[in-house]
N, C-alpha and C positions, 0 to 999 in steps of 0.2 A: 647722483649727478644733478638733483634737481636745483641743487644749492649751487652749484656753478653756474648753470640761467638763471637763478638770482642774481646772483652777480653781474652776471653779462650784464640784465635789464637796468640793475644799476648803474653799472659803469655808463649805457648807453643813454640813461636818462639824466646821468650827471656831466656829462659830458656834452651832450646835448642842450645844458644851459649853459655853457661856453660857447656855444654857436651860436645860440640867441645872444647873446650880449657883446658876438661880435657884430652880427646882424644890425644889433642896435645902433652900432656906429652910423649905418647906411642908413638908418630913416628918420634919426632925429641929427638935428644940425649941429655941427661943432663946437660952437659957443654953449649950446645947452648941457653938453655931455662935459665941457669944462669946469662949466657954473656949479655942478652938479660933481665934480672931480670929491670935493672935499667929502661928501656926506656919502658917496660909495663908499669912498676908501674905510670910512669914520664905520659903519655896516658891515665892512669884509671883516677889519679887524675885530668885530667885534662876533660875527657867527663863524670866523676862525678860533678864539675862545671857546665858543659853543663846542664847534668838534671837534678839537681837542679832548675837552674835558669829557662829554657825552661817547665820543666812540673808545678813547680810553677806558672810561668804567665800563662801558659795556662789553668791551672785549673781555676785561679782568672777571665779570659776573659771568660772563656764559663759561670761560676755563673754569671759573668755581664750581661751575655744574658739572663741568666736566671731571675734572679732578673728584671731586665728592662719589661721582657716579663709580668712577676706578677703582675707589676707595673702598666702598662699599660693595662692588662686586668682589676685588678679596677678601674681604669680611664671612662675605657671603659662602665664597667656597669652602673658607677655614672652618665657618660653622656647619656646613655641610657635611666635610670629614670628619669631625666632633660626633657629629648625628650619628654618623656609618659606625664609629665605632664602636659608642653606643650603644647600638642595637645588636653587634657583635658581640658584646657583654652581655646579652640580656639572653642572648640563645637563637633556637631555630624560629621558635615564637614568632620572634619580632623579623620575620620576613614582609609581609605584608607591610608593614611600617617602611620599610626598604622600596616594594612597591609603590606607596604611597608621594616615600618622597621624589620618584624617579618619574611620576606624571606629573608630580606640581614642577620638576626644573623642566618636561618638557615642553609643560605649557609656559614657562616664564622665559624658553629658548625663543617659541612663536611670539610671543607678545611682545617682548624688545629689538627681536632682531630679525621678525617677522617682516619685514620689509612695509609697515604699516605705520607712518610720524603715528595717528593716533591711538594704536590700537595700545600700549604700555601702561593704560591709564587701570589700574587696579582699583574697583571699586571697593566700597565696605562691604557690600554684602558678598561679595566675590572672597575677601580675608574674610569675615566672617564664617562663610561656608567652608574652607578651607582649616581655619582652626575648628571648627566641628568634628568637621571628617578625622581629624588627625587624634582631638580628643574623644571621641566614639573609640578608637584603636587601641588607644593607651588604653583605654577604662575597661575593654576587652583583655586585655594581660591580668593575667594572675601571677607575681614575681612566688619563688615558692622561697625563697631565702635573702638574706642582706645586700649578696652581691648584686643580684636581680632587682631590688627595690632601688637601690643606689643605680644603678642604671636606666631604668625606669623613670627617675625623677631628674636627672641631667638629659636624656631623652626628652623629656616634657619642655626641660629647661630652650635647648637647643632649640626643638620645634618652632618652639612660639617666638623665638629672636630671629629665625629666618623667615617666618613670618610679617613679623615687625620690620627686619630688614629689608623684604621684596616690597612690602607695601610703602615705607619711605622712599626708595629709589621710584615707583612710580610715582607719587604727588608730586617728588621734587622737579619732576621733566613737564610735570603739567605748566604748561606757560609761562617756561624761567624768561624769557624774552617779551615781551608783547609787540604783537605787529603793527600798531598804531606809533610805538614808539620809534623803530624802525624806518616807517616812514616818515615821521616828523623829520630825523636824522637825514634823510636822501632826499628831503624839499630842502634844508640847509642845506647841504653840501650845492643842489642844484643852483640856490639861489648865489653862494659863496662863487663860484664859476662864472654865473653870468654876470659878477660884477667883475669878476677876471676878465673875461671876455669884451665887457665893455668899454676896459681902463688897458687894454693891451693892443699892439700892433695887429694887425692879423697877416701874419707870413705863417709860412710851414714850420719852422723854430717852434713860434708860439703857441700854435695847434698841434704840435708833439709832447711839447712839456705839457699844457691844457688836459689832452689824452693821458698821458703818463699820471697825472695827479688824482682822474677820474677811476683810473686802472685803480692807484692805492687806496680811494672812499672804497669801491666794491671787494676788493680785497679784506677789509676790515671788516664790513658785512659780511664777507663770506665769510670770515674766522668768526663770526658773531654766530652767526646759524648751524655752522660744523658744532660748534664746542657744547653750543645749546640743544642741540640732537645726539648725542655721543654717541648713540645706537645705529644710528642711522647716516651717521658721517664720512666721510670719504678715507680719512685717517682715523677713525673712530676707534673704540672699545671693539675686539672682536670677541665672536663667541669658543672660543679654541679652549678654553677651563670650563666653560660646561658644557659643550662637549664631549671631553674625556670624563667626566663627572660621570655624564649620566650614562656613556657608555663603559665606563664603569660598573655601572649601577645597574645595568641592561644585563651586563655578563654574571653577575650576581645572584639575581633574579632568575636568571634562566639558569643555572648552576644549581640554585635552591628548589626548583622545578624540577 
């Protein structure tokens, strides 16, 4: 929800330089806001260009993050089921490795969709320690025949791409948006308004269209911060595939127990 008062604040700060520029009519003189007709208009059409083109790509880049994130969490589960079975070829052995990988999705359940914008951020030494532990476990197996080696080494293989794969999905969430840019974006749109405001009648008509137009900047920004948080979005990525993974992997585990 917190993206939705984003939005509000937008709308109400874009919106609110519609009111100042009707404002303006009242404190400066007629003649002046006439003289001055040509080189507003000449400025709206020209930071209407700006938002056009800037909240367009930015909308197109945050779904890119989004999408990519989607993408990658099937990826993620396909390698996952790769891994189980895997280790199902290797024997009773490789339970512990099962264990293994049923604390790293639980901790990968917290850290995305732990209710935390920044806790996803997966550091090196965090994958580092991670491929450690996992190759300590392998190097622990003694396969005693071919089938076991061949499992053993698609094992190794799997591990280390869902490694690979968790740790891409965090960098990529790391600041796909910047907040500076964002706001550059919502002082245009403000200033685009107040020359609305200033070049328009002021009746209720034109303070509901005014409203309505400020509605669609915030709108934008809120598609802009949902897409760019996928985790964390109101429509978002949910966690329901891992989930059943790990309780999956819970049932397993405690079956091999």
């Amino acid at each position: 929800m917190h993206f939705v008062w984003r939005a509000i604040v937008v709308w109400l700060i874009v919106f609110a330089g519609s009111l100042l520029g009707a404002a303006t009519q009242w404190l400066l003189p007629a003649d002046h806001l006439a003289a001055a007709k040509g080189a507003i208009g000449s400025m709206q059409g020209l930071v209407i260009l700006l938002l056009a083109l800037v909240l367009g790509l930015l909308v197109w880049t945050s779904y890119g993050v989004y999408s990519q994130q989607q993408t990658e969490t099937q990826t993620l589960g396909s390698q996952i089921l790769q891994l189980d079975l895997a280790l199902d070829r290797y024997g009773t052995d490789a339970e512990r490795g099962r264990e293994l990988l049923r604390n790293e999705l639980i901790e990968t359940r917290q850290r995305f969709w732990g209710g935390d914008p920044g806790a996803h951020l997966l550091t090196y030494a965090q994958t580092r320690a991670e491929l450690r532990g996992m190759d300590r476990f392998f190097a622990g197996l003694k396969p005693a025949d071919d089938e076991q080696r061949h499992a053993l080494d698609t094992a190794r293989q799997l591990s280390a791409s869902i490694l690979e794969t968790h740790y891409l999905m965090s960098r990529q969430l790391r600041n796909p948006v910047p907040a500076a840019l964002i706001v550059i974006v919502v002082c245009w749109a403000t200033f685009l308004f107040w020359c609305t405001g200033a070049l328009s009648s002021v009746d209720p008509l034109s303070l509901t269209v005014e409203a309505l137009g400020a509605a669609a900047v915030a709108s934008a920004i809120f598609l802009i911060l949902e897409f760019s948080q996928p985790y964390q979005a109101f429509f978002g990525i949910k966690p329901y595939g891992i989930d059943q993974v790990i309780a999956a992997l819970s049932a397993k585990t405690g079956q091999a127990g």
